[in-house]
C-alpha positions as CSV (number, residue, x, y, z in Angstrom):
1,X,154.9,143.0,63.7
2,X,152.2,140.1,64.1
3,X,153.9,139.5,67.5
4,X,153.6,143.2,68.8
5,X,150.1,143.0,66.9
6,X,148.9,139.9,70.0
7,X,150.3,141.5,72.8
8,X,148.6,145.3,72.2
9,X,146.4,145.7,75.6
10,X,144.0,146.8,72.9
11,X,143.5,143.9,70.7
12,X,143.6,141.4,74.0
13,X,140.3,143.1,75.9
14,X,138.9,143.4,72.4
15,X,139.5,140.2,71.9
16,X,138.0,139.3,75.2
17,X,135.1,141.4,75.2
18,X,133.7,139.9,71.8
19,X,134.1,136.6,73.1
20,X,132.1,136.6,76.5
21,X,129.2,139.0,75.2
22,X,127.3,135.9,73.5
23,X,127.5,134.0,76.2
24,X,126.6,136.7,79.2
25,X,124.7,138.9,77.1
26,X,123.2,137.1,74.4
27,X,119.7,137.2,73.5
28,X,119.0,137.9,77.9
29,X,115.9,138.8,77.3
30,X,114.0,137.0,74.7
31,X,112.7,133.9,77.4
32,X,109.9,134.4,79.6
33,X,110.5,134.6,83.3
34,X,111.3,130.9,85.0
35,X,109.3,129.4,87.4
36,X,110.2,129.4,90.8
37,X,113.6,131.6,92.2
38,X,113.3,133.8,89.4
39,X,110.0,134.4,88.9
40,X,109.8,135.0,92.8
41,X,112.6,137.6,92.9
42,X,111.0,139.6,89.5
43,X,107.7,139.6,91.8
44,X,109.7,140.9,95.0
45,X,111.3,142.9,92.7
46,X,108.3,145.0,90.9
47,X,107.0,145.3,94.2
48,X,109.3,146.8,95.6
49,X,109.4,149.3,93.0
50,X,105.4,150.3,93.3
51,X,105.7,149.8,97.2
52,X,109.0,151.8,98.2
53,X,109.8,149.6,100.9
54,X,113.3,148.4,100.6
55,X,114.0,146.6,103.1
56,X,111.3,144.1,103.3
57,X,110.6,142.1,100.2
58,X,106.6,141.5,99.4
59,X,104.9,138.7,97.6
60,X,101.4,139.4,96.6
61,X,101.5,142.6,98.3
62,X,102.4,139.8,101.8
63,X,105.7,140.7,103.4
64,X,107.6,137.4,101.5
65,X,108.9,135.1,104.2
66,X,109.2,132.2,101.7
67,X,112.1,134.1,100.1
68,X,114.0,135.3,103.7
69,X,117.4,136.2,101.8
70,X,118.8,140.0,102.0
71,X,117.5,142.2,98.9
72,X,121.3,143.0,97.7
73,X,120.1,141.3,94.1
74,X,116.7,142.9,94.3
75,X,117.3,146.3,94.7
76,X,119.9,145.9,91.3
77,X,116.6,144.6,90.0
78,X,114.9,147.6,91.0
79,X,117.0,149.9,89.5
80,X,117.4,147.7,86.5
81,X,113.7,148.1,86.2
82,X,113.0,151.7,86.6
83,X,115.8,152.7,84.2
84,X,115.2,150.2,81.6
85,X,111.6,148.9,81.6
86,X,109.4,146.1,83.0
87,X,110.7,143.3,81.4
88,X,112.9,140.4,81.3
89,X,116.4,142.1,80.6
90,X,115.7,144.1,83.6
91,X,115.8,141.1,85.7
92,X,118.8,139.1,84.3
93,X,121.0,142.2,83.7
94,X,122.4,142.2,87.7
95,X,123.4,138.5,86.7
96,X,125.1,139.0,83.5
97,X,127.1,142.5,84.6
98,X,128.0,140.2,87.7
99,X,129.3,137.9,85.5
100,X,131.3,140.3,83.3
101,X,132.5,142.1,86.7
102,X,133.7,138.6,88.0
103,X,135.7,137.7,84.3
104,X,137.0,141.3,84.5
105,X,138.6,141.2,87.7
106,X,140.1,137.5,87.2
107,X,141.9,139.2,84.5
108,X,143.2,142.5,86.4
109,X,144.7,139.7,89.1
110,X,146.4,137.8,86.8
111,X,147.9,140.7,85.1
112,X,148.6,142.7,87.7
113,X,149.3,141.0,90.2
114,X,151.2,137.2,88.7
115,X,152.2,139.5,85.3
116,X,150.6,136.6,83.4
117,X,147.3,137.9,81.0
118,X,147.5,134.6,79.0
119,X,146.7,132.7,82.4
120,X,144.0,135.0,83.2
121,X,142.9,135.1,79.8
122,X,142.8,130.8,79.4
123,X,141.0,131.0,82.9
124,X,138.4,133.5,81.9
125,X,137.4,131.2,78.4
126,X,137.1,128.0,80.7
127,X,134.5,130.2,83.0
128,X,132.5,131.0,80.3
129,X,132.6,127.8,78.6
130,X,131.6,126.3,82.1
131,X,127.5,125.5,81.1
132,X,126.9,125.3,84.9
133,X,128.2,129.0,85.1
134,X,126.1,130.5,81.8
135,X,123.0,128.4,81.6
136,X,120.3,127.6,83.9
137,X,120.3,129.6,87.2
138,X,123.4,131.0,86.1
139,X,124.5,134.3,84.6
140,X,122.0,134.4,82.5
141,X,118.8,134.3,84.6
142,X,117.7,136.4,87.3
143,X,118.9,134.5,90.4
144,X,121.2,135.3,93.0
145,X,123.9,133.1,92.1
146,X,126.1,134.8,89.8
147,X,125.7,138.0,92.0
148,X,127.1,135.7,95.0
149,X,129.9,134.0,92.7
150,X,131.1,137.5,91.9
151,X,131.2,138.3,95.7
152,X,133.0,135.0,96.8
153,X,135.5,135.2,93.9
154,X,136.8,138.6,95.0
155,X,136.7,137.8,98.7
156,X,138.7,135.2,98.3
157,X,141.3,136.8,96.4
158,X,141.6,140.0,98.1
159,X,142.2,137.6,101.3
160,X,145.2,136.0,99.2
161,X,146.5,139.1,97.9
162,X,146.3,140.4,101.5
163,X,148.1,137.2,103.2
164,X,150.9,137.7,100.0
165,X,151.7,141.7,100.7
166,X,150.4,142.4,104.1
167,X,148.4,145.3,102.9
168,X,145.8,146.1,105.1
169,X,143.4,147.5,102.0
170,X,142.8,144.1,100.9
171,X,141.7,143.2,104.3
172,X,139.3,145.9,103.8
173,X,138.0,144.9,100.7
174,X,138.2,141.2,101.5
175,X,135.5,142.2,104.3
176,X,133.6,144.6,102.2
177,X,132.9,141.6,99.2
178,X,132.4,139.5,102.2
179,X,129.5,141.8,103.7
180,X,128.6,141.8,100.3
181,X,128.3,138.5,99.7
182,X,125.7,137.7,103.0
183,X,123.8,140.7,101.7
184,X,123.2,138.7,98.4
185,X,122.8,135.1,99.5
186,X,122.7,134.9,103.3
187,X,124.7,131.8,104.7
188,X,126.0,130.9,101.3
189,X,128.4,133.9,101.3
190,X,130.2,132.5,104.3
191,X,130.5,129.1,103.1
192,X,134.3,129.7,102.1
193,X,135.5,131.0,105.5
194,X,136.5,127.2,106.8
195,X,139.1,127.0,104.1
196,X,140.2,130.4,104.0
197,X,140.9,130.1,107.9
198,X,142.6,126.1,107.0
199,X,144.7,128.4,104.3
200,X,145.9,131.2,107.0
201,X,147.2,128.6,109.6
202,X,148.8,126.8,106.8
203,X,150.6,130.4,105.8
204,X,151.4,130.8,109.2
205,X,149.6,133.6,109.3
206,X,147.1,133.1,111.7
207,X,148.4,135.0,114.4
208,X,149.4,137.7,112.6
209,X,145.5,138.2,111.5
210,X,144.7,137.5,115.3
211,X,147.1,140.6,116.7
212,X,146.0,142.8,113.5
213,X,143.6,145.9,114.7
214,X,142.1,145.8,111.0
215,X,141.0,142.6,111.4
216,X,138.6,143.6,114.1
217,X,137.9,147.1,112.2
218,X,136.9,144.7,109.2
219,X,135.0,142.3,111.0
220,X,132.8,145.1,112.6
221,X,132.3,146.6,109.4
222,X,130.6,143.1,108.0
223,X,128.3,143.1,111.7
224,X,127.1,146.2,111.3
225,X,126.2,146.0,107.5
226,X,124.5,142.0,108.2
227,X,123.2,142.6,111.7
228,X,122.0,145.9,111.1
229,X,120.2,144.7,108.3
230,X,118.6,141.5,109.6
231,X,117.7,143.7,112.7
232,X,115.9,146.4,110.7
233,X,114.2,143.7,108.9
234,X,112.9,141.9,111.8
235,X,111.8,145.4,113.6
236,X,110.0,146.2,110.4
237,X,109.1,142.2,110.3
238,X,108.4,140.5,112.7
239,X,109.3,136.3,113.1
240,X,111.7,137.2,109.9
241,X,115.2,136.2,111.4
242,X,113.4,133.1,113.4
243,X,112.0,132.2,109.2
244,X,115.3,133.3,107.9
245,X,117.2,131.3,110.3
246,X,115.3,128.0,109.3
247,X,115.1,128.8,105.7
248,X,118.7,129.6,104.9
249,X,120.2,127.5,107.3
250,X,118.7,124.7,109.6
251,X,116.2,123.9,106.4
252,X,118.2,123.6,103.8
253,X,121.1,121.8,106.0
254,X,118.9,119.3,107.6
255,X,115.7,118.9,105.1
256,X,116.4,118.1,101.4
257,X,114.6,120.9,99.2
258,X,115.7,119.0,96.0
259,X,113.3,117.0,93.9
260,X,114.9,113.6,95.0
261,X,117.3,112.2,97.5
262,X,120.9,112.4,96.4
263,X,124.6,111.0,98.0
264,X,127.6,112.3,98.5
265,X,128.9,112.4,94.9
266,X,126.0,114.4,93.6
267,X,128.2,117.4,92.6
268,X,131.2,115.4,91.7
269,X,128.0,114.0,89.3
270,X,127.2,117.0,87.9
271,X,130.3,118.4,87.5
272,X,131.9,115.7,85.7
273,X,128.3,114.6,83.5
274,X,127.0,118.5,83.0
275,X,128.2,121.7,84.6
276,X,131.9,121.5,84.1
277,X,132.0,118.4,81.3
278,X,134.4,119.7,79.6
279,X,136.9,120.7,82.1
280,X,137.0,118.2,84.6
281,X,139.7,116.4,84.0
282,X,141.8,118.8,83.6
283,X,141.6,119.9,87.0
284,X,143.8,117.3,88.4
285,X,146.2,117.7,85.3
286,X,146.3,121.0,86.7
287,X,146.9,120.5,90.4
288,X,149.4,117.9,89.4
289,X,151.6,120.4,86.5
290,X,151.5,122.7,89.3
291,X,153.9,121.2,91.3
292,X,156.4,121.0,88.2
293,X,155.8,124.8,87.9
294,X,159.0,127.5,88.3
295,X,156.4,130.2,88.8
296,X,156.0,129.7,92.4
297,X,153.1,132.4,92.6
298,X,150.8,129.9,89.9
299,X,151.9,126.9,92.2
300,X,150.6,128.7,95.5
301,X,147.5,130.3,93.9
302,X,146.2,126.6,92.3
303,X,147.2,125.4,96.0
304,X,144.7,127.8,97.6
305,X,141.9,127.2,94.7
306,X,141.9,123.1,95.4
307,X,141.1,124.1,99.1
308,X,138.7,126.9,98.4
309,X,136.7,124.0,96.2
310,X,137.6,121.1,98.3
311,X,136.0,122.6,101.5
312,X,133.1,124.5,99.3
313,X,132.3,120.9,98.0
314,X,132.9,119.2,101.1
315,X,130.2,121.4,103.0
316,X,127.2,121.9,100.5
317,X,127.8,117.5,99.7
318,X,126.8,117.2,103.5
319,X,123.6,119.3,103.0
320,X,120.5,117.3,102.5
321,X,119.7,120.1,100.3
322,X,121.5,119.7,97.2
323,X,120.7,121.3,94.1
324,X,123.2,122.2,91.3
325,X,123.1,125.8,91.0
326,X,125.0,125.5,94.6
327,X,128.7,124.6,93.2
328,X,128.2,127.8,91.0
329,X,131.0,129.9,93.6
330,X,133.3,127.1,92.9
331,X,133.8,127.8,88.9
332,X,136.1,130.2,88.7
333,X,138.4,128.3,91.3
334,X,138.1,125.1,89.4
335,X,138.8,127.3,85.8
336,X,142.0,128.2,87.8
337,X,143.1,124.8,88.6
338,X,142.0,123.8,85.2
339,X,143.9,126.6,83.8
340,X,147.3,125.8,85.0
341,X,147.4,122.6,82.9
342,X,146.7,124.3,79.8
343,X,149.1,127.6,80.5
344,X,151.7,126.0,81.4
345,X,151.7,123.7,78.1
346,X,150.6,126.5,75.9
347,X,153.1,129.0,77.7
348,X,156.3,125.7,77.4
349,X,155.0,125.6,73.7
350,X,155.2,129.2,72.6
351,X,158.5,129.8,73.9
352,X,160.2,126.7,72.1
353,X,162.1,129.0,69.8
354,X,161.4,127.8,66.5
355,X,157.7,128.2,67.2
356,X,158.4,131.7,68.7
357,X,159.8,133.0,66.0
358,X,158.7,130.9,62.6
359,X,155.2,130.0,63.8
360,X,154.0,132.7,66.2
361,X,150.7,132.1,65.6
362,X,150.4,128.3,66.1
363,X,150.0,128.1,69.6
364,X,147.0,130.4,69.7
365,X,145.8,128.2,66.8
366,X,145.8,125.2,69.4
367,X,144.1,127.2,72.4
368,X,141.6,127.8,69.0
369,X,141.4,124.3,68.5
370,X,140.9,123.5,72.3
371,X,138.5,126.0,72.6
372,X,136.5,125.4,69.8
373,X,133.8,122.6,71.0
374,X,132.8,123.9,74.5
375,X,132.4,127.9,73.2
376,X,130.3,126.7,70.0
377,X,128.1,125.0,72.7
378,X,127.6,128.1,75.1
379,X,127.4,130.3,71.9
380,X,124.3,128.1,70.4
381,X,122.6,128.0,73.7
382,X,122.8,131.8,74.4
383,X,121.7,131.6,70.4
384,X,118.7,129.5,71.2
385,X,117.9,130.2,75.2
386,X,115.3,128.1,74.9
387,X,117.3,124.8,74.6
388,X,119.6,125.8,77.4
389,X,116.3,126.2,80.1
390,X,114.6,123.1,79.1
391,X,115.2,119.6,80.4
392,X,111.7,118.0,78.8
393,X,111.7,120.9,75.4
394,X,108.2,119.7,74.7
395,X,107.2,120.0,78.5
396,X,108.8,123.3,78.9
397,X,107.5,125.0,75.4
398,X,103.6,124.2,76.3
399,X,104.2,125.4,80.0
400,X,105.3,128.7,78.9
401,X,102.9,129.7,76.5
402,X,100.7,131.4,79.0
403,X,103.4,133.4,79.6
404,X,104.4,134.3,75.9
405,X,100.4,134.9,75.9
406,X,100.4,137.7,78.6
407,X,103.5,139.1,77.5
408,X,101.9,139.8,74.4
409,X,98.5,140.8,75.8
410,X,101.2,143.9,77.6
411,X,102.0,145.0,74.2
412,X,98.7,144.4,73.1
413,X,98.3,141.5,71.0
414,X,95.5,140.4,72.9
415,X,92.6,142.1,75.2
416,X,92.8,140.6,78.5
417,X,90.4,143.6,80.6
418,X,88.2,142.0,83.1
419,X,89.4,138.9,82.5
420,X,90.0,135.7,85.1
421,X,93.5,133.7,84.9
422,X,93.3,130.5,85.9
423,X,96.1,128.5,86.7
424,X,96.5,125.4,89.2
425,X,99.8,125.2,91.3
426,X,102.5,127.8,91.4
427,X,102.0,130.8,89.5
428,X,104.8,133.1,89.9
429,X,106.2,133.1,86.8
430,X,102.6,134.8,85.4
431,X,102.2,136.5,88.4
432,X,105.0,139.2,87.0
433,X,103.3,139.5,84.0
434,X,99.9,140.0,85.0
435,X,101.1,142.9,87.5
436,X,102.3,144.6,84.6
437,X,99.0,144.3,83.4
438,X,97.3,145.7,86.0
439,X,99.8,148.6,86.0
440,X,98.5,149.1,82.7
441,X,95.3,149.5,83.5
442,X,94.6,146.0,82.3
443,X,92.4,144.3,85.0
444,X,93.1,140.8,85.4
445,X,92.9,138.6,88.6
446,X,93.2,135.2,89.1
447,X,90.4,133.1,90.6
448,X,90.2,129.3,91.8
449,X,88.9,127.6,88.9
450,X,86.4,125.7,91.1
451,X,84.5,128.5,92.0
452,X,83.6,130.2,88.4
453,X,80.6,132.1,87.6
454,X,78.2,133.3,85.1
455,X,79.6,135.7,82.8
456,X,83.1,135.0,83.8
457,X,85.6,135.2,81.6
458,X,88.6,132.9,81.7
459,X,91.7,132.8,80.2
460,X,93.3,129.0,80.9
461,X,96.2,127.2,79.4
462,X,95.8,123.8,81.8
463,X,94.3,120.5,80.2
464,X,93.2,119.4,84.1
465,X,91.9,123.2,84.3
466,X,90.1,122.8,80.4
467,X,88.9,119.5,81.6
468,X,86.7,120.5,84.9
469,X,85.8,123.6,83.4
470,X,84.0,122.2,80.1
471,X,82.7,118.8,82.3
472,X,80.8,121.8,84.7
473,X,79.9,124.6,82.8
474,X,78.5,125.3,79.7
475,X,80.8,128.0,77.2
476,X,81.5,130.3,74.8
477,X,85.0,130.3,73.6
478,X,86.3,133.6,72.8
479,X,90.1,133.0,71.5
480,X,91.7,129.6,71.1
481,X,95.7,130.8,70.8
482,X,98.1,127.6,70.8
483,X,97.3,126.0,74.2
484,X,95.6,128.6,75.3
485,X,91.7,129.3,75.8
486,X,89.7,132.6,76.3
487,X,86.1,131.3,77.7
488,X,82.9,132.8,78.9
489,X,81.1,131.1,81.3
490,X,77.4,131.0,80.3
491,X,75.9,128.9,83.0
């Protein structure tokens, strides 16, 4: 009875289901927007809303040609807005349902097509236990990342289940999520392509894709989709492929955007210090058990993963650019390589047959135990976001206030009208708050703090701001709220 109980379809997704939704879903909303990609794309984002012009994203009602990549994630964000408000949920939802979209469909391969849910199942909890994948610039914020992930982890797998059975529907599909894919992230969707080309001659494959007529029905699909867009962009935009072009490519390759210089082994770093901690070394248990495996399918599948992350890794380490949220497509492969190890000795261990039959549920009581450590972490920091964002917590809490500020001047708490923000350095993660101000009817504008008037009124939350502005004007102060200071200029 317990035994039929475990393997009801019912109780697995159940199962399932209740254990991702803290970590993708979780308390989403309850940060303020992030500086920099996510705070641009929530700006592109509303804009694009008020404006109606979807195919070229503004910034400061500018055409944007900081952020050149195609608006696949933006107009999610769009839609995510209109339906369900101007806030913060709005903008991570695409992320999160991306995320849920990518565990859902590791799961349907490994049932459907290997027969083997527990392996999909062990694979999906190492994903979500990955803190690279559900933290910072991750599934749980508003970047394009988890959108592209989703998009190179079905690519990739409709082009092995395609090279297995010969269909030419997963061709199709393997083109469509690689369209996809560019339309999210630019270059970054491609950056797979080496290996899966590596993997084909090794299949002996190659010229069988060369002779196939859907190959070159596919690949004009994907030109017209990318091309046609870029095009239309640059007709409606002019210099925005020559921008794009350096931005996403020659930029990034050849000028390091990070905030230091870093070798070679920076993602090896990160992977084994941070993003995959608690995985990494059973990655080469993995690869290594998989040799020993009967299941022949598991041994070719962990086979293509290494080379899918081995060439990923070997690309983006030769970028001068490196920054860590650019190993993200490579989790679910490495959750598959890690996976193996721990199938194959909880699958050995729950058919030993005085287990099986005296102690069903002691096995599952081990991938409990296993389990335990990594998912109480990625629980508490979906519990408490604001640990999971902050590298310096003290830095990062009085940084945001201005934001918690304005987001409760929207609903109220505070009268901003015919006020002056003033803020020194990048201000994009205000910038979406004090649109939907204005949208309000809530005037507020920000001014250079240097050139301040009588009668002004200023809002500041910046002690180099507070400093200049009380060593060269005389005030009134109006509100004093944590950090933050309402001031009217009197002379």
């Amino acid at each position: 009875m317990l035994k039929e109980l475990f393997n009801s379809n019912y109780l697995k997704y159940i199962l399932i289901a209740l254990l991702i939704y803290m970590p993708i879903f979780g308390n989403l909303g309850e940060l303020p927007i992030r500086i920099w990609d996510e705070s641009r794309l929530a700006v592109n984002s509303f804009e694009m809303l008020n404006n109606g012009k979807w195919f070229v994203t503004y910034f400061e009602n500018q055409p944007d040609l900081w952020n050149t990549k195609p608006p696949l994630l933006i107009w999610c964000q769009v839609f995510c807005l209109k339906f369900i408000g101007l806030n913060e949920l709005a903008v991570r939802l695409p992320s999160a349902i991306a995320a849920l979209l990518t565990v859902w469909f590791l799961l349907l391969f490994f049932e459907i097509y290997l027969k083997h849910f527990w392996f999909g199942f062990i694979v999906v909890l190492i994903l979500i236990t990955t803190t690279g994948y559900v933290c910072f610039h991750g599934t749980r914020t508003g970047d394009y990342d988890s959108l592209l992930t989703l998009f190179t982890t079905v690519s990739c797998l409709w082009f092995y289940w395609f090279l297995e059975t010969n269909k030419n529907k997963y061709l199709y599909f393997f083109f469509i999520s690689l369209t996809l894919a560019v339309l999210t992230k630019s270059i970054a969707g491609l950056l797979f392509l080496p290996a899966l080309l590596i993997y084909t001659i090794y299949e002996k494959k190659f010229f069988f894709l060369l002779k196939n007529k859907h190959s070159y029905f596919g690949i004009t699909i994907f030109l017209v989709f990318v091309l046609g867009y870029y095009f239309t962009r640059e007709n409606l935009n002019p210099t925005f492929i020559k921008n794009a072009f350096y931005n996403d490519i020659v930029g990034r390759f050849n000028n390091s955007l990070s905030l230091g210089h870093f070798n070679n082994w920076f993602y090896l770093n990160i992977l084994y210090h941070t993003t995959f901690c608690y995985w990494f070394f059973l990655v080469p248990f993995g690869l290594v058990i998989s040799f020993f495996q009967t299941f022949f399918q598991i041994k070719k599948i962990t086979i293509y993963a290494t080379l899918l992350c081995s060439v990923h890794l070997l690309i983006i380490s030769l970028s001068k650019s490196k920054l860590e949220w650019y190993c993200m497509p490579q989790y679910p492969f490495l959750a598959i390589i890690a996976g193996v190890g721990v199938y194959t000795v909880y699958n050995r261990f729950a058919n030993i047959n005085w287990v099986k039959y005296k102690f069903y549920l002691l096995p599952l009581i081990c991938l409990v135990l296993l389990f335990f450590k990594p998912y109480y972490f990625v629980y508490n920091l979906a519990n408490n976001p604001k640990k999971a964002y902050s590298y310096d917590e003290d830095y990062d809490k009085n940084f945001y206030k201005i934001s918690y500020y304005l987001k409760d001047a929207i609903i109220g708490l505070h009268c901003l009208n015919n006020s002056i923000l003033l803020h020194d350095g990048n201000k994009s993660h205000i910038l979406f708050y004090t649109n939907i101000l204005n949208q309000k009817s809530v005037k507020i504008m920000f001014k250079d703090y240097t050139k301040l008037h009588k009668n002004d009124i200023v809002i500041t939350s910046q002690q180099i701001v507070n400093n200049y502005i009380l060593q060269h004007h005389k005030v009134d102060t109006l509100e004093i709220w944590e950090n933050i200071l309402k001031l009217k200029i009197k002379e």
